[in-house]
N, C-alpha and C positions, 0 to 999 in steps of 0.2 A: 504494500500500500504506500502511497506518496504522504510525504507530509504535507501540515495545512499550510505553510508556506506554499508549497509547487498545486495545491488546487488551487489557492486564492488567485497566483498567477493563470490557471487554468481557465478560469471564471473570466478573469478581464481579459484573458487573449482571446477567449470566445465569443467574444463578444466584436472583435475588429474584422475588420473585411482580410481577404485573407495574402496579401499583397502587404500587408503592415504585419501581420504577424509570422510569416517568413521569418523573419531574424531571430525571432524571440521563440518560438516553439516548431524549429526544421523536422523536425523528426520524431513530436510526439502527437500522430492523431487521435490513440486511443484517452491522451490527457487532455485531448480540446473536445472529444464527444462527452468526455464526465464533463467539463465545464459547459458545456451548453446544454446539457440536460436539467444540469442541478440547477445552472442560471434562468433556465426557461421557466422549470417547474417555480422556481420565486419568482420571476417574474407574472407568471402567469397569477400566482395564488396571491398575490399582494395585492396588485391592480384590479384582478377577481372580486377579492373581499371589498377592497374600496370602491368599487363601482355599485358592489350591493350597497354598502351604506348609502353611498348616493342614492340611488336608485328608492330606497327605503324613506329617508328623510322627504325625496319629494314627494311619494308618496302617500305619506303619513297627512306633509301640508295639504294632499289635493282630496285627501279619504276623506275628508269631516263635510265637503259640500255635496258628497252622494252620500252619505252614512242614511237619508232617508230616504233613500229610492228602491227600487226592488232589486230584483235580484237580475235582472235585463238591465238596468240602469249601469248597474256595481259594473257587468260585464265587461261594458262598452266605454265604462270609464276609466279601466284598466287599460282598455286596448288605447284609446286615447293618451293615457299616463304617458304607457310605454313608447308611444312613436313619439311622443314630447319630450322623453329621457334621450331621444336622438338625435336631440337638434341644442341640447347646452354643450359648451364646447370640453369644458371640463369631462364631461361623462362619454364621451366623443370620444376625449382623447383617453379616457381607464378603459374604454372597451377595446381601441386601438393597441392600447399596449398589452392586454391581458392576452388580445388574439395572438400576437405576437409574441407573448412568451409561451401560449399552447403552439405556435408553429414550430418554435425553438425547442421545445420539449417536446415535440415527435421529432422533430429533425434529428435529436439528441437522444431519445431511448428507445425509438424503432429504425430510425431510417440509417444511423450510426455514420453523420453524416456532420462536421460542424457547420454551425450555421452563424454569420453574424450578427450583430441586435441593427434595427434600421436608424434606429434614431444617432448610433454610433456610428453608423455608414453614412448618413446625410451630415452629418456632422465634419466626420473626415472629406468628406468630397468638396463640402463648404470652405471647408482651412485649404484644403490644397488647390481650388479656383482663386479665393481672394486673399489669402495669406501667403501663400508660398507662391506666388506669383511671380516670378523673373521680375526684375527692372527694368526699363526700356537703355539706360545708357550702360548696362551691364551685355548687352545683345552684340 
């Protein structure tokens, strides 16, 4: 078994596109498919639960003005809650990330495959368009 040093490193390489982690883990796939599983299944289960809260709290505010309707009323104010939970951007963005850590945790404990996290891939492509950009009187 690896120490929690070489996972923790396994967890943040897992999570880079795979062109930057080259250097840093050549020749351990089986320690980036444990870092993308375990990083997935957190991720997934963190953002998971926080989207229920969410999801719950608004809820709870919009329960009290059907709590006197029937039971066709409750239904259809559910279904309304729920397509309304898709349009705040907060609850947007925990359903985005939860997906993505269930992508990363099948990529990682079926498919035995690493996978990078997106938001560390858009990030990276951001720094190396306008950060690392050449200077024009360096050409």
């Amino acid at each position: 078994m690896c120490s929690a040093m070489e996972t923790w490193n396994a967890i943040l390489a897992s999570m880079w596109p795979q062109k930057y982690r080259k250097w840093r883990f050549p020749e351990a796939p089986p320690l980036l498919v444990f870092g993308t599983w375990v990083s997935g299944l957190a991720e997934w289960t963190i953002f998971g639960v926080l989207e229920y809260l969410q999801f719950r709290k608004h809820f709870l505010a919009q329960a009290d003005h059907f709590a006197q309707g029937n039971s066709g009323t409750q239904v259809a104010a559910l279904a309304v809650i729920v397509v309304a939970e898709l349009f705040y951007p907060l609850s947007l963005l925990l359903i985005l990330m939860a997906a993505e850590g269930f992508i990363r945790f099948v990529s990682g404990a079926i498919l035995r495959e690493p996978m990078p996290s997106l938001p560390v891939v858009i990030g990276v492509r951001l720094w190396d368009r306008f950060v690392r950009r050449p200077h024009p009187q360096t050409l």
